[in-house]
Wavefront OBJ file of the C-alpha trace (Angstrom):
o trace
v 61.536 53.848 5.548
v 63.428 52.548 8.275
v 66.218 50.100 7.803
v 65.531 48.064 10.186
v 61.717 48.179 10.035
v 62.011 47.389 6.250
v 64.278 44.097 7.124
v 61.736 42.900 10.204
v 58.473 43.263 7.422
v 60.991 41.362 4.586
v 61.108 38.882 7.586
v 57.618 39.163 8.658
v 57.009 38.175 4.956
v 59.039 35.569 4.263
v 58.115 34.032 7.235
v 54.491 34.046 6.462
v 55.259 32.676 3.170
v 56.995 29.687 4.312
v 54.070 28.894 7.090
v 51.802 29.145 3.787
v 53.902 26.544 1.855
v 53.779 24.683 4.734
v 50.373 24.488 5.481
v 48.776 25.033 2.018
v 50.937 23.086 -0.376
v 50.747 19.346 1.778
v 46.785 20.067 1.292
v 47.070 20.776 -2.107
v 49.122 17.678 -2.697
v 46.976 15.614 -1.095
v 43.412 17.543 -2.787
v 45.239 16.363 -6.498
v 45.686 12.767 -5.162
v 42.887 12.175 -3.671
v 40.506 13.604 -6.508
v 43.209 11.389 -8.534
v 42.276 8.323 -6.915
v 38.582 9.193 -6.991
v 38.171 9.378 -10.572
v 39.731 5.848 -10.690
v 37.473 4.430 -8.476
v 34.227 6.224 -10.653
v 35.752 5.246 -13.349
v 35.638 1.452 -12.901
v 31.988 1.992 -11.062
v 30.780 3.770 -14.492
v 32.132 0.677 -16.137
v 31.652 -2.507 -14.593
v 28.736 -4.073 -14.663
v 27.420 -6.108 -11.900
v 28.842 -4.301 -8.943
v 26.631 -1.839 -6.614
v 27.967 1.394 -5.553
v 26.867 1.550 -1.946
v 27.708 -2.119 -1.561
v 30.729 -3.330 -0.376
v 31.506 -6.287 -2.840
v 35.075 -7.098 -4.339
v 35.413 -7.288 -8.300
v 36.229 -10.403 -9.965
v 39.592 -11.668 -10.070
v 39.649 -12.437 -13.856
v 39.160 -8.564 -13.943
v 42.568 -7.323 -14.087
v 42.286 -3.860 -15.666
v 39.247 -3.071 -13.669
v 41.852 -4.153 -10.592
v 44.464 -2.317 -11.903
v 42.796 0.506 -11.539
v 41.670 0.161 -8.364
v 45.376 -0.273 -7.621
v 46.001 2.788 -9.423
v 43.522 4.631 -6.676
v 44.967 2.704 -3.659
v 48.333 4.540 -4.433
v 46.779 7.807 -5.315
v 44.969 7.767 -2.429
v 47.990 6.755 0.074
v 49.888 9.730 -1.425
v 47.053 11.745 -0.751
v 47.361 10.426 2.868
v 51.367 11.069 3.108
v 50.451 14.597 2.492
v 47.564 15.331 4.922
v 46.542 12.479 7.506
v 43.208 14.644 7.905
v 42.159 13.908 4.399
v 38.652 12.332 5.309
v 37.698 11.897 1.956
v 40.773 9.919 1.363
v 39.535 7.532 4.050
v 36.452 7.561 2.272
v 37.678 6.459 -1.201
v 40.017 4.051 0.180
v 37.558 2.106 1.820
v 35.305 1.900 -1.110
v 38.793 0.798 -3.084
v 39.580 -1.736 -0.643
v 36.148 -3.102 -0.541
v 36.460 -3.343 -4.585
v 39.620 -5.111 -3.916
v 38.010 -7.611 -1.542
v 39.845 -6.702 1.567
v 36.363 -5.237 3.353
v 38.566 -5.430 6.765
v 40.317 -2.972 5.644
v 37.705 -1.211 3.943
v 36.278 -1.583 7.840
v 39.335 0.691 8.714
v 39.085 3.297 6.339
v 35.662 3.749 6.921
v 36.065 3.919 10.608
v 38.606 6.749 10.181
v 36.444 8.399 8.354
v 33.410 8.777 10.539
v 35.938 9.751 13.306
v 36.863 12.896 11.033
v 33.268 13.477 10.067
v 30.889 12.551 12.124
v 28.306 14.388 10.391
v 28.534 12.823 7.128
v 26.429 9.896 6.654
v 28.475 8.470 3.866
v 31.365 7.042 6.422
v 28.612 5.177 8.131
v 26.855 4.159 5.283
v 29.972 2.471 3.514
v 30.826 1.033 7.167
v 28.184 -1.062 6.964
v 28.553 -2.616 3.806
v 32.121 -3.265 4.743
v 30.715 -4.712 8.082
v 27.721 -6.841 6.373
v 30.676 -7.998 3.868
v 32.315 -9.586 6.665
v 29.034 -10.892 8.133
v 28.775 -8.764 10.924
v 25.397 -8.267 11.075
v 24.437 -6.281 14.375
v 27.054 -3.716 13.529
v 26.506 -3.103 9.662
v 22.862 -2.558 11.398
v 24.290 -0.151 13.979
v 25.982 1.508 11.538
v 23.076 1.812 9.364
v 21.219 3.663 12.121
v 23.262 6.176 12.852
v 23.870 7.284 9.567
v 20.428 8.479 9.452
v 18.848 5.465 6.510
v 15.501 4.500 7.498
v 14.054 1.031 6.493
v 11.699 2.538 2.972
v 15.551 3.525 1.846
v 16.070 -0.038 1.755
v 12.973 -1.014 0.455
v 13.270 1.857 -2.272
v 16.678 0.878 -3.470
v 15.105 -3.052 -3.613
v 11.830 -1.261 -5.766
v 14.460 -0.174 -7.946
v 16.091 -3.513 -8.877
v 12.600 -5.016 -8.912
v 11.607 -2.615 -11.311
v 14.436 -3.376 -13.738
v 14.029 -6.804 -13.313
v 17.621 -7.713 -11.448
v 15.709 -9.870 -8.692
v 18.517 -11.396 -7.103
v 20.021 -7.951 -5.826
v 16.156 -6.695 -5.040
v 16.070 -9.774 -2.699
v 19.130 -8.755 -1.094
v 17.972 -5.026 -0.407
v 14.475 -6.272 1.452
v 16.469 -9.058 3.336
v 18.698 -6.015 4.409
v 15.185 -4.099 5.108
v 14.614 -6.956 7.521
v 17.901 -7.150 9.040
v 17.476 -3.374 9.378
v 14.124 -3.793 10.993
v 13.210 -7.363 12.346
v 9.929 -6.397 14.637
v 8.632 -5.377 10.483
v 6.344 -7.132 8.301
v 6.888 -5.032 5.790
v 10.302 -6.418 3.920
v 8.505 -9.699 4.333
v 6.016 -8.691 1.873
v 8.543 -7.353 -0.643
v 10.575 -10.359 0.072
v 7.711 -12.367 -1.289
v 6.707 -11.139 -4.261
v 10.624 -11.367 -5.569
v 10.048 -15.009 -4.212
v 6.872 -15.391 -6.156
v 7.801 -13.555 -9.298
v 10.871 -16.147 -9.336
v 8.259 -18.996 -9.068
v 8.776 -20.224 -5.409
v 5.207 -20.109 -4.214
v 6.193 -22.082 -1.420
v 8.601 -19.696 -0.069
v 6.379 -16.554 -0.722
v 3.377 -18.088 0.897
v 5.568 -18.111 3.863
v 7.168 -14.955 3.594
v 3.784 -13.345 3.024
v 2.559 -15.546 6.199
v 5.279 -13.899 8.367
v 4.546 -10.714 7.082
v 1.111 -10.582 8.386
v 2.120 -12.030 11.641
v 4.511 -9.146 11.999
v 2.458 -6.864 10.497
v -1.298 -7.827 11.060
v -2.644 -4.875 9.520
v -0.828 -5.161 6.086
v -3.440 -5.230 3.771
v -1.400 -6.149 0.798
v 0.295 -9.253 2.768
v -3.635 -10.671 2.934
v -4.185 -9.731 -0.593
v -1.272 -11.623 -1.820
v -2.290 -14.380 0.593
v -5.482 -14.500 -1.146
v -4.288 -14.644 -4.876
v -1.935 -17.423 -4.351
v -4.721 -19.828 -2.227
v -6.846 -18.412 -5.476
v -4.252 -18.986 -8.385
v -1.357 -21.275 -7.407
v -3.174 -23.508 -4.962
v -6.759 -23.808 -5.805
v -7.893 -23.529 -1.925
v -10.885 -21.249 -2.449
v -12.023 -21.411 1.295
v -8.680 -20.001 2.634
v -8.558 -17.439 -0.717
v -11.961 -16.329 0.518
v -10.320 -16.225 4.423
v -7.593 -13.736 3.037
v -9.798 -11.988 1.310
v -12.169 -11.259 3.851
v -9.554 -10.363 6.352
v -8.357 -7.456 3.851
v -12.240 -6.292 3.383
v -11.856 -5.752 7.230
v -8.340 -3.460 6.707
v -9.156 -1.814 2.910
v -10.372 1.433 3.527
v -12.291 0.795 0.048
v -11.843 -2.960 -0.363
v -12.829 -3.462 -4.347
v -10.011 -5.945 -4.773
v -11.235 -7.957 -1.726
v -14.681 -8.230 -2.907
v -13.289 -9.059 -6.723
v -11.440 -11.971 -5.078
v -14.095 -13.458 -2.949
v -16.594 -13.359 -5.507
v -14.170 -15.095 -8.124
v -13.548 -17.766 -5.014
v -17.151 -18.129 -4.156
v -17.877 -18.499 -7.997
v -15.249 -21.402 -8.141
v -16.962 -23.769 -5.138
v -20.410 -22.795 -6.813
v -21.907 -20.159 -4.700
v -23.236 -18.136 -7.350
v -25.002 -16.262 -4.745
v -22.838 -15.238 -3.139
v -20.523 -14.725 -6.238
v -23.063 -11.880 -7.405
v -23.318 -10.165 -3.950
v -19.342 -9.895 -3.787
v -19.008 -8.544 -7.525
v -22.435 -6.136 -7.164
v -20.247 -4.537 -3.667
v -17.459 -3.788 -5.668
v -19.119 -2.225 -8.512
v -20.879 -0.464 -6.151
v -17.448 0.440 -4.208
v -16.120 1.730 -7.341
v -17.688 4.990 -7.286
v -15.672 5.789 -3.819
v -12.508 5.547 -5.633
v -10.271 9.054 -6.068
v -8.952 8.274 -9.267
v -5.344 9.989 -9.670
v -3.287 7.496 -11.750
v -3.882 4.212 -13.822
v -4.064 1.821 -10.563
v -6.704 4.080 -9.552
v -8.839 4.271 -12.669
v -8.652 0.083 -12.719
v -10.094 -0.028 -9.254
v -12.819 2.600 -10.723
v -13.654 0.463 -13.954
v -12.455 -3.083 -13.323
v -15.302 -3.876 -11.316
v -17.806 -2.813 -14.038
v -16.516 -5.514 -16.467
v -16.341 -8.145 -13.879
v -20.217 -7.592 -12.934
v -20.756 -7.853 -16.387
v -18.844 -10.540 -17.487
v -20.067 -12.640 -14.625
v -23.560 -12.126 -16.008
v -22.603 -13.009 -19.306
v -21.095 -16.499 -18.314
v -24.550 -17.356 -16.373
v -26.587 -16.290 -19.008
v -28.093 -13.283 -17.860
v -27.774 -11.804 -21.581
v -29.702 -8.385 -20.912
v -28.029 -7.748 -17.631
v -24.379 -8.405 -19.150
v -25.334 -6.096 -22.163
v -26.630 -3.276 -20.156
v -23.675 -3.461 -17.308
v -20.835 -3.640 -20.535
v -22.797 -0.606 -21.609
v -22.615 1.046 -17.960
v -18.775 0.433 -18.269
v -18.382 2.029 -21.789
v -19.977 4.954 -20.540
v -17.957 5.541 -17.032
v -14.531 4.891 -18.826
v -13.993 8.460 -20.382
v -10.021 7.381 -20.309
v -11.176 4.731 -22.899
v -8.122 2.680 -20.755
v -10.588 -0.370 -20.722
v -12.964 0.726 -23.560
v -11.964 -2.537 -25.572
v -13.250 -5.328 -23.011
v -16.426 -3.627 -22.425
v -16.630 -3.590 -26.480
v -15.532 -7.409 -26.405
v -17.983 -8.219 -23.895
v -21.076 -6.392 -25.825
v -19.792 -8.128 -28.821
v -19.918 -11.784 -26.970
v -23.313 -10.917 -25.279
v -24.321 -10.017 -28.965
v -23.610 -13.046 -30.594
v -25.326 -15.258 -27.937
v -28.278 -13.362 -28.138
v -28.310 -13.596 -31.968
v -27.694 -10.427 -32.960
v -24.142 -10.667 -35.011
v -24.299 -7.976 -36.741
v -24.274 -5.844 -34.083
v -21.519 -8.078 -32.285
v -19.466 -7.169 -35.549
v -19.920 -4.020 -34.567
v -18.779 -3.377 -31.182
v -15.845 -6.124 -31.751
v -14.656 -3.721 -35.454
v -14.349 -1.082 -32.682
v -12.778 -3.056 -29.931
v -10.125 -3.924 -32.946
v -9.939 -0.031 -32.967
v -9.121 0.883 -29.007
v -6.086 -0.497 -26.597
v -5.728 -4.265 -26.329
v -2.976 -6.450 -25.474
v -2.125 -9.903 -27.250
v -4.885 -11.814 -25.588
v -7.982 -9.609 -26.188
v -6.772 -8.921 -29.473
v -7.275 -12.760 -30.124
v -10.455 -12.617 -28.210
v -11.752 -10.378 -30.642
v -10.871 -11.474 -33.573
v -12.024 -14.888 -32.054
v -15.518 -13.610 -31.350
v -15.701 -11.778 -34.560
v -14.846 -15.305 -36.234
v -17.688 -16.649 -34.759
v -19.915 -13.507 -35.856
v -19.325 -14.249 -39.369
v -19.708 -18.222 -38.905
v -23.470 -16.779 -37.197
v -24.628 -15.579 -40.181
v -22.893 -17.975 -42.631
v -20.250 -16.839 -43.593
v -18.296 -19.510 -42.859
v -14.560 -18.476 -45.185
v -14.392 -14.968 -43.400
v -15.242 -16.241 -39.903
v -12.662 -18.940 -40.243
v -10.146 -16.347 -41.261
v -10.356 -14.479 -38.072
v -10.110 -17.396 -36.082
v -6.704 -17.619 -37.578
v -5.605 -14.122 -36.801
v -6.916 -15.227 -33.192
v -4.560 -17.939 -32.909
v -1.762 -16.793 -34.386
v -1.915 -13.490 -31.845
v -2.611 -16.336 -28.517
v -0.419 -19.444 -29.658
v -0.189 -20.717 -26.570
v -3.446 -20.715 -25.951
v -4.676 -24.669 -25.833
v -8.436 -24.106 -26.154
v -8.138 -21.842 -29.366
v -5.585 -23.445 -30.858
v -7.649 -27.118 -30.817
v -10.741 -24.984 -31.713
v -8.609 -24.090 -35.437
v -8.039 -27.396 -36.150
v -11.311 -28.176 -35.548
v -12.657 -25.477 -37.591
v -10.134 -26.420 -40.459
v -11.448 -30.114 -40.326
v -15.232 -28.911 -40.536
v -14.281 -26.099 -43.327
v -12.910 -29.256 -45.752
v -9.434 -27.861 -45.673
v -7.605 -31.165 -44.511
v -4.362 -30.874 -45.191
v -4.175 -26.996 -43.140
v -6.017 -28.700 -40.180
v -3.677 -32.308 -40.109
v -0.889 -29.779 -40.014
v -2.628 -27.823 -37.310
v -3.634 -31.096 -34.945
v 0.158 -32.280 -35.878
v 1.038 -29.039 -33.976
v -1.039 -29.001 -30.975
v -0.037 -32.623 -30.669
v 3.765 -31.604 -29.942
v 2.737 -29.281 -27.312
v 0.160 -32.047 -25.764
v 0.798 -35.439 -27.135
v -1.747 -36.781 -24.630
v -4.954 -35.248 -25.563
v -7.357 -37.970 -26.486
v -9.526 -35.622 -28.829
v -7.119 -34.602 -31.412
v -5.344 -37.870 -31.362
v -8.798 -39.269 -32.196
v -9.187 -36.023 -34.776
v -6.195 -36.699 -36.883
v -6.344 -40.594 -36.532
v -9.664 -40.043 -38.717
v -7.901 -37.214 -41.381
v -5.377 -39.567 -41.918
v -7.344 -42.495 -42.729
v -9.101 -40.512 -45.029
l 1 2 3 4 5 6 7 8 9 10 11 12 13 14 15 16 17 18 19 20 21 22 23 24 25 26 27 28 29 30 31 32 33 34 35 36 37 38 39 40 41 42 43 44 45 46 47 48 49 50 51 52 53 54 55 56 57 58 59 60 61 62 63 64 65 66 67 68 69 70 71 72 73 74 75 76 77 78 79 80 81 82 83 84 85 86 87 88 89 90 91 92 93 94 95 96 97 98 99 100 101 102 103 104 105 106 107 108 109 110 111 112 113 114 115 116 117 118 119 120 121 122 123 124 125 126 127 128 129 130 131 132 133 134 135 136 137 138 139 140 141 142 143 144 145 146 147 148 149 150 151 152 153 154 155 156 157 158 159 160 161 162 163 164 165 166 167 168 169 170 171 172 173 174 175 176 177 178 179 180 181 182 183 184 185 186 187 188 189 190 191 192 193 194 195 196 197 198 199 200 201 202 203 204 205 206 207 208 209 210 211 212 213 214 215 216 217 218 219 220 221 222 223 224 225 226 227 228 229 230 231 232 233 234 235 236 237 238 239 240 241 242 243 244 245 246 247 248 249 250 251 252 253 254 255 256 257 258 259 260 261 262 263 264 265 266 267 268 269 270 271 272 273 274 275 276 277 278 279 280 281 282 283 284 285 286 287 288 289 290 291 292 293 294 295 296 297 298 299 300 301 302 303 304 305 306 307 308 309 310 311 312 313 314 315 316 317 318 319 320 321 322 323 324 325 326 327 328 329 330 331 332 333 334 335 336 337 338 339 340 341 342 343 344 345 346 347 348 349 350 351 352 353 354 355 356 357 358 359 360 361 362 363 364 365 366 367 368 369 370 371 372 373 374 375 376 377 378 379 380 381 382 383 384 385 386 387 388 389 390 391 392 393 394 395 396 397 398 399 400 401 402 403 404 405 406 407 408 409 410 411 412 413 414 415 416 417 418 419 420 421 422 423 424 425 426 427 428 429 430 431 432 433 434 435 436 437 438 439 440 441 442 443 444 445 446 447 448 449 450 451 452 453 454
């Protein structure tokens, strides 16, 4: 070869080499640190409770390792930038460090750079939001939001998820963000609410739920929760059965309207009407495509309402034939145990207790939760006490109560039961403790006044 052709490739080559190094080696500098500084930030994410990742919120002072790392990440990730300004994950990671450090203006920064590098990635736009709702910046963080492509059920979902696991406080603050997000929406108003009333301000849900349907006028579940509170919390049964009907006007099948204007009607007295509302939603019942639990309540529920409704008013064979109805239709067996309860009850009024043992020895048998376990065992107490045997029946009524303490009813109902079964000292004890939970009832003071004098 050539001489001279041989030296101009050597050239050629070296040459190329040192535009490599030049080009390659800064970028793989600045890869290392920034994946460095990364794995701090993960690190203390992983590892410190309380803090959000998508949220731009600073870690506590008294947290000095957790800081330390942080600082470890800042540096890493300034190196990182030494070595290749066009490192937009760099700008990335250092604005989630500096938001962890509680500098979101800076985090603000970072971010900015970022989107500016990639403004494809959602992520920069994302994080500069946070950084701008950290510094109270509302409109922005919101215009940020938006044109990273988040939509207002991602807020809602990430507030679902909280809900779920019970941290209430940070739900809150996803569906207020849902409403920032959104204002013109009833929807986070709703959600909003039901973290209010699940917290125990019923004041404040009512009028979250309020502006929710004003926002939102054909939010059936706004109505509904409307409804329950004027049902439960404030005892207004005229504007429960308002709500109510205003959801039977949006509920493409509304069961859970009718359930809740027939338990309001039933409340004021109209029996009547009562009957008509619970008879519709059995009757509605039969619509319902069943593909998961909620579904298969909506199918059955109304079943044992009917029934039980006839049962409190006396109508013996109707409850006993409508329990029987609901037996039948709930092939799941999800609800098998109150229909069994309820043929057990409508069997003891109408005298027949040995059948009520019965149905209630199976009840005992199928799903129940704490309080219709004590139901049971309550109703097969007073099975036993039907046909005299008093010892056994009293023994259930035990089991009852000690499944249900709090309940007041049953728990005077043992001592009374104690006091009538001769067993003085068990039911002086048993008044003695009903008496510290209500020191003001009349009866029992009255009850033990007379076992002590004896």
């Amino acid at each position: 070869m050539n001489s001279n052709l041989r030296n101009i490739l050597i050239a050629i080559g070296l040459v190329t080499l040192l535009l490599i190094g030049l080009y390659v080696v800064p970028r793989g500098l600045s890869l290392f640190y920034q994946i460095r500084g990364g794995q701090h930030i993960e690190y203390v994410l992983r590892h410190e409770e309380g803090i959000e990742e998508m949220v731009c919120e600073s870690l506590p002072s008294s947290d000095k390792d957790a800081r330390q790392e942080i600082q470890d990440a800042i540096d890493d990730l300034n190196l990182a930038m030494r070595f290749n300004k066009n490192n937009s994950q760099a700008y990335y990671y250092l604005g989630k460090a500096h938001c962890l450090f509680g500098d979101p203006e800076g985090a603000k920064e970072y971010f900015q750079q970022h989107t500016e590098l990639r403004p494809d990635n959602p992520l920069g736009y994302i994080g500069l939001g946070f950084a701008y709702e950290a510094v109270e910046d509302i409109p922005s963080a919101v215009t940020s939001w938006y044109e990273s492509g988040l939509v207002i059920h991602d807020f809602i979902d990430a507030g679902q998820q909280e809900n779920e696991s019970k941290q209430y406080d940070n739900a809150l603050k996803w569906y207020q963000r849902a409403e920032r997000f959104d204002p013109k929406n009833g929807l986070p108003w709703f959600y909003i609410g039901s973290v209010l009333e699940e917290l125990g301000d019923v004041d404040s849900a009512r009028s979250a739920y309020e502006e929710a349907v004003r926002l939102s006028p054909d939010h059936v579940n706004s109505y509904y929760a409307l409804g329950d509170i004027a049902l439960n919390s404030d005892e207004d049964y005229e504007s429960a059965i308002h709500y109510y009907r205003e959801a039977s006007e949006i509920d493409s099948i509304p069961i859970r309207a009718y359930l809740g204007i027939g338990e309001s009607t039933e409340k004021i007295g109209d029996k009547e009407q009562a009957l008509e509302a619970y008879t519709r939603a059995n009757l509605l019942s039969n619509q319902v495509n069943i593909s998961g639990y909620d579904d298969w309540w909506l199918h059955i529920w109304p079943t044992y309402t009917l029934g039980d409704f006839y049962l409190r008013n006396g109508e013996i064979d109707l409850a006993i034939s409508t329990f029987a109805e609901g037996v039948d239709r709930d092939i799941n067996e999800y609800f098998s145990a109150w229909f069994l309860w309820g043929l057990g009850r409508a069997s003891v009024q109408n005298g027949d207790n040995e059948g009520a043992k019965e149905y209630l020895s199976q009840a005992l048998n199928n799903k129940t939760n704490f309080y219709l376990s004590s139901q049971i065992n309550l109703a097969l107490g007073q099975a036993f006490i039907g046909q005299g045997d008093f010892d056994q029946g009293l023994e259930y009524i035990i089991i009852a109560h000690e499944k249900h303490q709090s309940n007041k009813g049953l728990h005077l109902y043992l001592a009374d039961m104690l006091s009538s079964a001769g067993r003085l000292e068990e039911a002086i004890a048993e008044y003695q403790r009903y008496l510290e939970k209500w020191p003001s009832d009349l009866k029992a003071l009255s009850a033990l006044d007379a076992l002590l004098e004896d």
